[in-house]
Structures are given as C-alpha cells and as structure tokens.
C-alpha positions, 0 to 999 in steps of 0.5 A: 235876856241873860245868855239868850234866855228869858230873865225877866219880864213886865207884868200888871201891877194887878198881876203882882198883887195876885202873884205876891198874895198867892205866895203869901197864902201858900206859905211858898215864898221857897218857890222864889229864891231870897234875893228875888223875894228882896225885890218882890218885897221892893217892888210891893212898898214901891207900889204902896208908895205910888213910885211906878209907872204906867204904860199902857202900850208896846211904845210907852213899855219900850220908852219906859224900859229904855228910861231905866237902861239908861238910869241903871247903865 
C-alpha cells in the first residue's frame, strides 16, 4: 500500500506468464509504463533463472513477503 491505495500485489507465476505473453502478443506493453515494464522484463529472467520462491499458502506468503522487508528495508 501506497497512501492507502493498492500498489502491488502477489500472483502465480502461471498468471505472469500469461499476463507478459498477453502483453507481448498485443504489441501493448504501452499499457504499463517503462519503469514497470523494467521489472516485468527482471521478473521474467529471474523465473527463467530459477530465483523465485513458491508459497503455497496465506502463512508461507506472509513469511515470504516479511523476508523481503526486512532484505529491502
């Protein structure tokens, strides 16, 4: 949350794919701005590098999500 407004938010990996491919096909990427594009373009060779991680539910997300604070704080 960014002033109390949504500014992300976690999705599958098969979900991304889909998205990005979406994207890609359409010929759109104007539908997302260029530093966003940057990071869908990190997150792509960061899943075809195997760097992700998987959580399968509500606690392991929040684990996760509290991991990354405290790595990026």
């Amino acid at each position: 949350m960014r002033n109390n407004k949504p500014a992300g938010a976690v999705i599958s990996i098969d979900l991304l794919k889909k998205l990005i491919t979406i994207l890609i096909k359409s010929g759109d990427l104007e539908l997302v701005d260029k530093a966003t594009e940057k990071r869908i373009g990190k997150a792509m060779d960061d899943l075809e590098a195997g760097r992700y991680s998987i959580a399968s539910t509500p606690e392991e997300i929040e684990k996760h999500l509290k991991s990354m604070k405290k790595r990026y704080s």
